[in-house]
C-alpha positions as a Markdown table, in Angstrom:
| # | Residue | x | y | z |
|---|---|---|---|---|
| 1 | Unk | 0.0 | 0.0 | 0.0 |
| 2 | Unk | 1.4 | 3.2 | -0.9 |
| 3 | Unk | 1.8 | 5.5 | 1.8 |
| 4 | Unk | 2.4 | 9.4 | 2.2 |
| 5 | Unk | 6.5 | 9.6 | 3.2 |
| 6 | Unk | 7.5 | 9.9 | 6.2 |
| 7 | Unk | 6.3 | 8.3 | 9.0 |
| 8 | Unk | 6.4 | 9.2 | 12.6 |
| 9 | Unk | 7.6 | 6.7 | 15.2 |
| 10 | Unk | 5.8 | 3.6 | 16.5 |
| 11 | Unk | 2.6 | 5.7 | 18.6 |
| 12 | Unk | 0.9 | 4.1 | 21.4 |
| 13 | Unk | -2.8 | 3.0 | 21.4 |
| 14 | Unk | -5.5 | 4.8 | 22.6 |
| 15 | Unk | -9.0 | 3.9 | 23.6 |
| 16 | Unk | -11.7 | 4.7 | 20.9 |
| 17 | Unk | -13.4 | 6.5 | 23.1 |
| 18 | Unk | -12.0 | 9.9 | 25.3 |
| 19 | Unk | -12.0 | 10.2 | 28.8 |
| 20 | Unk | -14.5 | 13.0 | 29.1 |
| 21 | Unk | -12.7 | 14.7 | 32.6 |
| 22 | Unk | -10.2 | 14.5 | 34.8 |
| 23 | Unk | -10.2 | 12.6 | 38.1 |
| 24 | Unk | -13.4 | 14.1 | 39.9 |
| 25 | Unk | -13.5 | 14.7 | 44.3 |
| 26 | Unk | -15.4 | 11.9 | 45.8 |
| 27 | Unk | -19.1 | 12.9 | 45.3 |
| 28 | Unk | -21.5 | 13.0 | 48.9 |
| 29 | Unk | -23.7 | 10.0 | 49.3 |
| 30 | Unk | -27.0 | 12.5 | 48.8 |
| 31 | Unk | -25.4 | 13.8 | 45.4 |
| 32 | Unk | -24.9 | 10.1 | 44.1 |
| 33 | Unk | -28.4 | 9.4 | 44.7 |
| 34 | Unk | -29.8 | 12.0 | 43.1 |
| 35 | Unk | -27.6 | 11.5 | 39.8 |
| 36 | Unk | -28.4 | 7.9 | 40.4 |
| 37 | Unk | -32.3 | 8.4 | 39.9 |
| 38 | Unk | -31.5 | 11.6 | 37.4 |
| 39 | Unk | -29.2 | 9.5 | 34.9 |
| 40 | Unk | -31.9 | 7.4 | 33.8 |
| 41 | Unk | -34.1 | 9.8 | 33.4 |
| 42 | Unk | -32.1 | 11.6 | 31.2 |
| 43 | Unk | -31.1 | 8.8 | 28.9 |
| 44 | Unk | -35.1 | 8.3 | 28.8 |
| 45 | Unk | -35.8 | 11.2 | 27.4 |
| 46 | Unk | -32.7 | 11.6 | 25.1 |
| 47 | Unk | -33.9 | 8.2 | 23.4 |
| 48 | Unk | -37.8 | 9.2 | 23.4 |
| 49 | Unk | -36.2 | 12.5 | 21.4 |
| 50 | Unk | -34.5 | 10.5 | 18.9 |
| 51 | Unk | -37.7 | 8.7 | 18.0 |
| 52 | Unk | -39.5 | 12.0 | 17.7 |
| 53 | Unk | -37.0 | 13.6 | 15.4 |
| 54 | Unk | -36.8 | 10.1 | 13.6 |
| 55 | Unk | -40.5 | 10.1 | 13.1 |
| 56 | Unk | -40.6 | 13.8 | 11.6 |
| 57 | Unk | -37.7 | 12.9 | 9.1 |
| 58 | Unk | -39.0 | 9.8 | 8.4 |
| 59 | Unk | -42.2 | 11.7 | 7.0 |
| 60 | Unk | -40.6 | 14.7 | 5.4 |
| 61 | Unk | -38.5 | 12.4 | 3.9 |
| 62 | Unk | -41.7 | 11.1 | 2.0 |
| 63 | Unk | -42.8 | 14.4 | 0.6 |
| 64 | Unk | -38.9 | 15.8 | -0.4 |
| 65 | Unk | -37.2 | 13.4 | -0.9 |
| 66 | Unk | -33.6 | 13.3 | 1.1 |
| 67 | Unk | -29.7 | 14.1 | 0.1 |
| 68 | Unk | -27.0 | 12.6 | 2.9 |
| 69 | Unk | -23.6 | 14.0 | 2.5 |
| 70 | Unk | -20.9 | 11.7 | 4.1 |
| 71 | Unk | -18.0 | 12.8 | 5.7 |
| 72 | Unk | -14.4 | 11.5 | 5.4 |
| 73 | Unk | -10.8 | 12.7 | 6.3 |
| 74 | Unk | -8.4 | 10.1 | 5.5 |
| 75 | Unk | -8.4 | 7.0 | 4.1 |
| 76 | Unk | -5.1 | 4.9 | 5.3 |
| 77 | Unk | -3.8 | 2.6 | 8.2 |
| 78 | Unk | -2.5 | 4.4 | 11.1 |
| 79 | Unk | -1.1 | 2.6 | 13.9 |
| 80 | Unk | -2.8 | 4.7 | 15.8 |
| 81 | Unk | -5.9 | 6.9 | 15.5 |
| 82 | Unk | -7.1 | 8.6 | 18.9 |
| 83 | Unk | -9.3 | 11.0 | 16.5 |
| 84 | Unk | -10.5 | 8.1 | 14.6 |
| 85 | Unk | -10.2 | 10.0 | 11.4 |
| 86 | Unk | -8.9 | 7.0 | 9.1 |
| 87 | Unk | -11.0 | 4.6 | 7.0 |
| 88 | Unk | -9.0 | 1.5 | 5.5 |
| 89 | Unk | -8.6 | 1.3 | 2.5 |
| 90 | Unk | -10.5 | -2.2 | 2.4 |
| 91 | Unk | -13.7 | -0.4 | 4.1 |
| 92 | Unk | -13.4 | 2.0 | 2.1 |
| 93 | Unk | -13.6 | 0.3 | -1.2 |
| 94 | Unk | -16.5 | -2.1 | 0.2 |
| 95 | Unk | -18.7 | 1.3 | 1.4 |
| 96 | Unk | -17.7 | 3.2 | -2.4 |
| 97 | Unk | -19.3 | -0.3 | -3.7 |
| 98 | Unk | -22.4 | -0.8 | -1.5 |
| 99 | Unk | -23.0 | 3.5 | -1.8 |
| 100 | Unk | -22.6 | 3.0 | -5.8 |
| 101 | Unk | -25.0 | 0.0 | -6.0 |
| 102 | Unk | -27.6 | 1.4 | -3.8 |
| 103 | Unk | -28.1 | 5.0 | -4.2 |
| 104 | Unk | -27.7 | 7.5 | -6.4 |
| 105 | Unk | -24.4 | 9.0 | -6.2 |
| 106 | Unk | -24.3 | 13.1 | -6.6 |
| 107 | Unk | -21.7 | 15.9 | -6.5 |
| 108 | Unk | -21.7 | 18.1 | -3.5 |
| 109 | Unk | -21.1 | 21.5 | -5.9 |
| 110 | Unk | -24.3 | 20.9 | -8.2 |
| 111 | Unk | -27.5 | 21.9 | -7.7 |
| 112 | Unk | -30.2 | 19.3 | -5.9 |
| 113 | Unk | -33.5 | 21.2 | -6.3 |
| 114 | Unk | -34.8 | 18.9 | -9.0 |
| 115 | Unk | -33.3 | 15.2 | -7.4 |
| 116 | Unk | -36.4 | 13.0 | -7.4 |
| 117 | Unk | -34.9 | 10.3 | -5.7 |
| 118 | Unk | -32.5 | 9.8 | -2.4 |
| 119 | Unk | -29.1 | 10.7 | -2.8 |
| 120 | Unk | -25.7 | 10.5 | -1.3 |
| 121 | Unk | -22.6 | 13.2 | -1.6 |
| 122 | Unk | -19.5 | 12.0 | -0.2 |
| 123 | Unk | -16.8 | 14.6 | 0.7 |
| 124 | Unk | -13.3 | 15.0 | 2.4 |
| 125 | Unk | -11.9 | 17.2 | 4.7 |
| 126 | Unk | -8.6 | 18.8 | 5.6 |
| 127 | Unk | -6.7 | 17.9 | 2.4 |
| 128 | Unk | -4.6 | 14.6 | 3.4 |
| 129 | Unk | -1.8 | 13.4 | 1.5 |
| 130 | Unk | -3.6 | 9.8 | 1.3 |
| 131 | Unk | -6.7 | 11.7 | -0.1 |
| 132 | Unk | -4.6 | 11.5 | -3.1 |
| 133 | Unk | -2.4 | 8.6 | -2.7 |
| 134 | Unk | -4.9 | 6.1 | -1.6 |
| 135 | Unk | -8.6 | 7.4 | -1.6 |
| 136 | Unk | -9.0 | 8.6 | -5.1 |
| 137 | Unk | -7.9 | 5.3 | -7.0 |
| 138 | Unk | -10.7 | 3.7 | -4.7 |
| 139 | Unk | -13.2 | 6.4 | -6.1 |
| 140 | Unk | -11.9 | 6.3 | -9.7 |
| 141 | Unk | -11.8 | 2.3 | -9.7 |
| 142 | Unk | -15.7 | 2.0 | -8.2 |
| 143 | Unk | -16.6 | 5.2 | -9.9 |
| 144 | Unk | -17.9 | 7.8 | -7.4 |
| 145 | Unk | -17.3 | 11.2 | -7.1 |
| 146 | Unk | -16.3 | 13.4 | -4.3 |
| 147 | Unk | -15.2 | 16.7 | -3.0 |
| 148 | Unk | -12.6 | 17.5 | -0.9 |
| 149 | Unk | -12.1 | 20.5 | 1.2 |
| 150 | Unk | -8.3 | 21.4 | 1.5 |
| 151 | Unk | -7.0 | 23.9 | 4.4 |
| 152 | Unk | -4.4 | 25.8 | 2.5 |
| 153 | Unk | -1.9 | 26.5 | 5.1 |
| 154 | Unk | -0.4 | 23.1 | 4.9 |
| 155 | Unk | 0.0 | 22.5 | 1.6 |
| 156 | Unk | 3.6 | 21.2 | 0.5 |
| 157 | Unk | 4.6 | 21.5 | 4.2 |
| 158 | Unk | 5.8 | 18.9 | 6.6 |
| 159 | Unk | 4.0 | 20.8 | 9.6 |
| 160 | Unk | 1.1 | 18.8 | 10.9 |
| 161 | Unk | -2.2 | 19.6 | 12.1 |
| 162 | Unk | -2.0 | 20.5 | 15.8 |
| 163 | Unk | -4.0 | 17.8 | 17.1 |
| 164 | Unk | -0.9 | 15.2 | 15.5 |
| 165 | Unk | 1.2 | 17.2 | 17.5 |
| 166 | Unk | -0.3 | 17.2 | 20.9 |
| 167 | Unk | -0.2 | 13.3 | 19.9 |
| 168 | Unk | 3.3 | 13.0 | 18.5 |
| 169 | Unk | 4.4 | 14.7 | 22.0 |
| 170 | Unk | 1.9 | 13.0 | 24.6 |
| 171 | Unk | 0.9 | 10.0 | 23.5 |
| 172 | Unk | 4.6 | 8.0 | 22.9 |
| 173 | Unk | 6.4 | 5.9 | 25.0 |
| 174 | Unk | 9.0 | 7.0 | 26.8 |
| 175 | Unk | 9.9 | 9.1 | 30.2 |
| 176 | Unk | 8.3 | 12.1 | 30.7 |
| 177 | Unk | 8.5 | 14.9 | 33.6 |
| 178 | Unk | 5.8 | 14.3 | 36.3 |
| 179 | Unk | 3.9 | 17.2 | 35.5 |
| 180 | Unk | 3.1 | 19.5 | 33.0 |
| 181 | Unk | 2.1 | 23.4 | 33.4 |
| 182 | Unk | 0.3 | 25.0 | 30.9 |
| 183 | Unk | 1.6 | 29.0 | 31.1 |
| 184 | Unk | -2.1 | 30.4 | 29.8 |
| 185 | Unk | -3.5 | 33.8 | 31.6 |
| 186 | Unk | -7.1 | 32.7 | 30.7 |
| 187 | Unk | -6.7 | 28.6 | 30.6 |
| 188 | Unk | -3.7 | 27.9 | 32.8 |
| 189 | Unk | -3.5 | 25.0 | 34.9 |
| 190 | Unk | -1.6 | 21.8 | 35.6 |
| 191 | Unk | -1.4 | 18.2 | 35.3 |
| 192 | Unk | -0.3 | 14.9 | 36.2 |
| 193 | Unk | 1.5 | 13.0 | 33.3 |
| 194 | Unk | 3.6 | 10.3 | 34.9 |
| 195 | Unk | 1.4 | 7.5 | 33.4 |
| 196 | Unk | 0.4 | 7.4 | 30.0 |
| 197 | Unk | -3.3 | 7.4 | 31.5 |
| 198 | Unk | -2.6 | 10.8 | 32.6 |
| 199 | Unk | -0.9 | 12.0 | 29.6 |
| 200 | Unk | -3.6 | 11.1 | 27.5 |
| 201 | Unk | -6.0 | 13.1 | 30.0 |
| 202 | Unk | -4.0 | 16.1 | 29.6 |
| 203 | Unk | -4.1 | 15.3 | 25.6 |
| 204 | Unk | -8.3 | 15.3 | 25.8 |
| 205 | Unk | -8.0 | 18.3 | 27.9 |
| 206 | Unk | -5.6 | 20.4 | 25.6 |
| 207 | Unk | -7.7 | 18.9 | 22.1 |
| 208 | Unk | -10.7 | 20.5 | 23.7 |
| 209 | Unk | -9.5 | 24.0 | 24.4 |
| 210 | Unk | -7.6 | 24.5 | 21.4 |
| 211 | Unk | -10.5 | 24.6 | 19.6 |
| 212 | Unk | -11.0 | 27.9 | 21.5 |
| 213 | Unk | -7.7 | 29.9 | 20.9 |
| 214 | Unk | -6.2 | 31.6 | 17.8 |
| 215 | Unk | -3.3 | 29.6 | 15.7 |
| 216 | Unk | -1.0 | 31.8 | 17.3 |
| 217 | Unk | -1.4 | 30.6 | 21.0 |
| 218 | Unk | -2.2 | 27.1 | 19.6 |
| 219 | Unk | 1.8 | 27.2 | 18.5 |
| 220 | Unk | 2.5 | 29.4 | 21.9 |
| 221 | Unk | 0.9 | 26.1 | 23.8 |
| 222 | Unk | 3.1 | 23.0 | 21.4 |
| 223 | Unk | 5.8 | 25.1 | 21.7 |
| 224 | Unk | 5.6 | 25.2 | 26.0 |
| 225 | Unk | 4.8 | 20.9 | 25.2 |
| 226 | Unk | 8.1 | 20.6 | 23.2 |
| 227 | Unk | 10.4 | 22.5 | 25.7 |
| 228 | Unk | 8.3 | 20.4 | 28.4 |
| 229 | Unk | 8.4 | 17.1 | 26.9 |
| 230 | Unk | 12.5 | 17.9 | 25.2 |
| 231 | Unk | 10.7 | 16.7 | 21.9 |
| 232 | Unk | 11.9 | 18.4 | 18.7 |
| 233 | Unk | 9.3 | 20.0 | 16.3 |
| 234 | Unk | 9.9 | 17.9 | 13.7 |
| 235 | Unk | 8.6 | 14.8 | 15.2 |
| 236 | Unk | 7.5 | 12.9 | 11.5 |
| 237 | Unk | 5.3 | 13.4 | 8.4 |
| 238 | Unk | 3.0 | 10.3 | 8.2 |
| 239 | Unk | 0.1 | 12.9 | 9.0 |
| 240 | Unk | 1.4 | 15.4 | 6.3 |
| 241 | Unk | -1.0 | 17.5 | 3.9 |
| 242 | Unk | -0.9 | 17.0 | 0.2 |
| 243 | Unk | 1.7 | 18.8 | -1.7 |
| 244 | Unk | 0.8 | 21.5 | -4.9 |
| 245 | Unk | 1.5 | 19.0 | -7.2 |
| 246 | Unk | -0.5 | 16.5 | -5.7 |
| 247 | Unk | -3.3 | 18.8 | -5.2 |
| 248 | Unk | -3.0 | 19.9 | -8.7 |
| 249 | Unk | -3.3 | 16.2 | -9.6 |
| 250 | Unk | -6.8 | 15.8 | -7.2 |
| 251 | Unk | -8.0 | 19.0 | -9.0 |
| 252 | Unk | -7.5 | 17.5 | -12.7 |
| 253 | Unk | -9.2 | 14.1 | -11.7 |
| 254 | Unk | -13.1 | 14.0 | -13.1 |
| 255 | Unk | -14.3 | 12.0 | -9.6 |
| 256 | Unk | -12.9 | 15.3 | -7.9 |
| 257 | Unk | -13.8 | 18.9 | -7.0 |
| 258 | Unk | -11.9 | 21.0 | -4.7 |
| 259 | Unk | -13.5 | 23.3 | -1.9 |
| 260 | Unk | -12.0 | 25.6 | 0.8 |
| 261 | Unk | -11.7 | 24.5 | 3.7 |
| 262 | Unk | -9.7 | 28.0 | 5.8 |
| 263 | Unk | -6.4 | 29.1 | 5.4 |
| 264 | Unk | -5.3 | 27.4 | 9.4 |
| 265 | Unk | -7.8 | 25.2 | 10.0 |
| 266 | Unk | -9.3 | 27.6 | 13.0 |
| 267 | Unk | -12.4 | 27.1 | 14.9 |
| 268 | Unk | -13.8 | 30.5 | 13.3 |
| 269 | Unk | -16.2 | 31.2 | 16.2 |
| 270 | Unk | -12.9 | 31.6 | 18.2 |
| 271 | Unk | -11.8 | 34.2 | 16.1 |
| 272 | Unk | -12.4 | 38.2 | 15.9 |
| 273 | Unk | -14.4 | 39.0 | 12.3 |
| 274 | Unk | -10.9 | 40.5 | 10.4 |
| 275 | Unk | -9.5 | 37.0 | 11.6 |
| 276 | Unk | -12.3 | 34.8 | 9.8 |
| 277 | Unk | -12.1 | 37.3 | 7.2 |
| 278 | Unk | -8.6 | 36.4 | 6.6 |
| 279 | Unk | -9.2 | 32.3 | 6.9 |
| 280 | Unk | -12.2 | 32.1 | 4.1 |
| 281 | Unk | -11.5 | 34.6 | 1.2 |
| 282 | Unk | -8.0 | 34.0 | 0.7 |
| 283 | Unk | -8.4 | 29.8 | 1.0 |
| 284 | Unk | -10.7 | 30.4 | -1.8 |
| 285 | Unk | -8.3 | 32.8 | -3.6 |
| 286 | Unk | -5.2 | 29.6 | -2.7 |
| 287 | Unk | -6.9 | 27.3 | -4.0 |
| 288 | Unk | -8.2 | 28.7 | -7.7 |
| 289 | Unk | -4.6 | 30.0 | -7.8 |
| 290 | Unk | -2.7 | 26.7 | -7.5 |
| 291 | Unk | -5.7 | 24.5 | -9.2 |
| 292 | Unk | -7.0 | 27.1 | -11.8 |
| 293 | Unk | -10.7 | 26.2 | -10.9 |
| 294 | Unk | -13.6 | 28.4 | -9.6 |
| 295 | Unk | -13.7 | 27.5 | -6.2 |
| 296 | Unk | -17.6 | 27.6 | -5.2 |
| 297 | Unk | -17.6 | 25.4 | -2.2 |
| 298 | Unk | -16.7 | 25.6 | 1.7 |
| 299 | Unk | -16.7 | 23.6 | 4.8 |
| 300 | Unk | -16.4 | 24.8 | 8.5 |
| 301 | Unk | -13.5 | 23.3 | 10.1 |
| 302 | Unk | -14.5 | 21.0 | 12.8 |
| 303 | Unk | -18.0 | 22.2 | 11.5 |
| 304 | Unk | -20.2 | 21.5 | 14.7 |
| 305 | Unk | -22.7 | 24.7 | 15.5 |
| 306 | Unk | -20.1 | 25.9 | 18.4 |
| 307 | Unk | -17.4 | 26.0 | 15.5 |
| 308 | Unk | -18.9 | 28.8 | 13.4 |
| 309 | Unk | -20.9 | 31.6 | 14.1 |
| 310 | Unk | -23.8 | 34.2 | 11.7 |
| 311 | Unk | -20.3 | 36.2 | 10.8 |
| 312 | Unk | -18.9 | 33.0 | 9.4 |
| 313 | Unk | -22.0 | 32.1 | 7.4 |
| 314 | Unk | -22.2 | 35.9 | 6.0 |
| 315 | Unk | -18.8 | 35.9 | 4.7 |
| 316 | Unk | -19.0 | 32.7 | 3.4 |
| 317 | Unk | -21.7 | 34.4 | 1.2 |
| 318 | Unk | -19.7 | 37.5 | 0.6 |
| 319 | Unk | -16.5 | 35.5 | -0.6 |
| 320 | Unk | -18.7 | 34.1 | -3.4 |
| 321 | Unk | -19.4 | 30.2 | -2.4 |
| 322 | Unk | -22.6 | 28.7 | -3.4 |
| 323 | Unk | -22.6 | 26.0 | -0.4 |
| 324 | Unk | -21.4 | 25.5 | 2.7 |
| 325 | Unk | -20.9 | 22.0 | 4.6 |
| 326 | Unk | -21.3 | 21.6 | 8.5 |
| 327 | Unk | -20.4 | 18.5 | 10.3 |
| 328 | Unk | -23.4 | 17.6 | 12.2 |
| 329 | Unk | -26.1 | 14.8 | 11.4 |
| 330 | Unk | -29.1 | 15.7 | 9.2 |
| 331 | Unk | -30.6 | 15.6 | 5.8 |
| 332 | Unk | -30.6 | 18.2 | 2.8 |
| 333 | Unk | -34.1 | 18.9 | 1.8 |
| 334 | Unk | -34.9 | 21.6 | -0.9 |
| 335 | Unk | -35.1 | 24.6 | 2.1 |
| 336 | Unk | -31.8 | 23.2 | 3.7 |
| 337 | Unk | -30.0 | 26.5 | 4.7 |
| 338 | Unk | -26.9 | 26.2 | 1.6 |
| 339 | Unk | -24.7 | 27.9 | 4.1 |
| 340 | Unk | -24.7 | 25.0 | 6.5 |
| 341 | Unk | -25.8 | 21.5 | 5.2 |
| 342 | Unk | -25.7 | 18.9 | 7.8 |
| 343 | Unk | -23.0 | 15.6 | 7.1 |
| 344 | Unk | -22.4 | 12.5 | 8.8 |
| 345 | Unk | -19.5 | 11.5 | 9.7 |
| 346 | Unk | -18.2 | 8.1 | 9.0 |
| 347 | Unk | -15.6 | 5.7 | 10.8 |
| 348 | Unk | -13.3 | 2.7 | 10.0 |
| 349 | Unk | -16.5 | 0.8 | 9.6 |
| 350 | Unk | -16.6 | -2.7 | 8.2 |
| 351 | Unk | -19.8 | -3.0 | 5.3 |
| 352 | Unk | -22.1 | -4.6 | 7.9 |
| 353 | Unk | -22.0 | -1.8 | 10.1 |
| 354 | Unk | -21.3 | 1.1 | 7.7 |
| 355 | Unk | -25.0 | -0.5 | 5.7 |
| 356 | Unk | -26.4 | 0.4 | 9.1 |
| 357 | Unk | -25.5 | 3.3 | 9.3 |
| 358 | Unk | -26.7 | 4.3 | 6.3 |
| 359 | Unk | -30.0 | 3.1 | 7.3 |
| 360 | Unk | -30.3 | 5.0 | 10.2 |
| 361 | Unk | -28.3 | 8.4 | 8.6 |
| 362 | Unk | -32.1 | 9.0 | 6.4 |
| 363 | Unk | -34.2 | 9.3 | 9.7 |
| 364 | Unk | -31.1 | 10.5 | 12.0 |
């Protein structure tokens, strides 16, 4: 299998699932009984939600009927994937296959208003390397097209997302000093990290509030991990964007259409107006500049309502894209808002599971 070069060293496993705290006080016996009786309650009425909102889907769904964009990011083997980002490339090709046999396979930049039938829109985020390398044969062999948003800031450069950084630093094995201060005058505390259990606390605690500062104390924070941890920056490339050339090859495929995707890769509702400002218009202006394409599609990075805001939908609008992808469940009906169309995300799911999921994804 033909992987992107480079490769960082040999990273520990993680649990699929994040620890969602740190160690909590001992609770008081009262408190426990009262989130004994509450929790159940809760979970009742969560569930008796989801059947509501099923229900009213599942009738819409009769009178308009239904687009489901899909969500990917990579599709390769990672020795380890706490972010649970990749897709083999075996999963993938069965899901391309059992997607191109069953539904009707559209392109996220056309227009929908006239689809009489369901349909599915796959896309990509972030702009991988193995986007390239190992997804698009899949989709040019099965014969389905797809979109893929690239952050520009990356391209032809060996510097990783943050989140493979906080990972490259915390999650190896090796000796580490007992604790760890984060020097921060709004989100400054400490940890424990003389376990690997406690490292990988303080690497759910940092991957959370990152997504609330500006690139430039995101690099502030790695760079206090580095000195802390005596890690150089350049810990690997296995997690590298695509290059301009390989970009320019994506571009030229037919199964492919490019879309912007930010300059940084930013949480934009973390950022002042001038500083979203500067992420969308000149990704657009990046892209059409290295591709030669008209650029007409976008997609929020990380994409959940927190992520964006009403500013980053208006100047989506004002930079001259025609849709605008989110990444939270739903279906695209003719009055979808364009500016944020619901996806769903998919996992390394085998073809059992994945046909599941695509089941419930009409109603969800």
């Amino acid at each position: 299998m033909k992987r992107p070069e480079g490769c960082t060293p040999k990273l520990l496993e993680t649990r699929e699932s994040r620890e969602v705290s740190s160690s909590k006080s001992q609770q008081p016996d009262e408190s426990k009984l009262v989130s004994h009786i509450l929790r159940p309650a809760y979970h009742l009425i969560r569930a008796s939600f989801r059947k509501v909102r099923a229900a009213r889907n599942y009738f819409l769904n009769i009178f308009d009927s239904p687009v489901i964009i899909l969500i990917y990011h990579r599709v390769t083997e990672l020795e380890a994937d706490p972010e649970m980002l990749a897709v083999s490339p075996d999963n993938f090709r069965r899901q391309m296959e059992f997607l191109k046999q069953q539904f009707r396979i559209v392109r996220f930049d056309k227009d929908w208003s006239d689809l009489k039938e369901r349909a599915v829109a796959i896309t990509f985020d972030d702009g991988y390397a193995d986007n390239v390398l190992e997804a698009l044969p899949i989709l040019e062999e099965v014969g389905v097209p797809a979109t893929f948003f690239v952050s520009t800031g990356r391209i032809g450069s060996d510097n990783e997302f943050w989140w493979h950084q906080l990972e490259g630093i915390l999650l190896r094995d090796g000796e580490y000093p007992p604790r760890f201060k984060l020097n921060d005058s709004r989100y400054g505390r400490e940890w424990d990290t003389n376990t690997l259990q406690q490292r990988k606390k303080l690497y759910d605690s940092l991957n959370e509030l990152m997504l609330n500062i500006s690139p430039d104390r995101q690099e502030v924070w790695l760079d206090q991990l580095r000195k802390w941890s005596g890690l150089d920056k350049a810990a690997g490339t296995f997690h590298r964007s695509m290059t301009r050339e390989e970009l320019k090859k994506l571009a030229a495929n037919p199964w492919a259409v490019i879309g912007a995707h930010t300059v940084t890769h930013s949480a934009l509702s973390a950022l002042t107006e001038e500083q979203q400002r500067k992420e969308i218009l000149p990704s657009k202006q990046a892209l059409e500049n290295i591709t030669g394409t008209k650029i007409t599609t976008f997609s929020y990075p990380f994409g959940r309502k927190r992520d964006y805001n009403n500013t980053s939908v208006r100047l989506c609008r004002e930079a001259g894209f025609d849709k605008a992808a989110s990444n939270f469940p739903g279906q695209v009906h003719r009055w979808t808002d364009q500016y944020q169309l619901p996806r769903h995300l998919v996992r390394n799911w085998d073809l059992e599971t994945f046909a599941a999921k695509m089941e419930s994804f009409w109603t969800r």
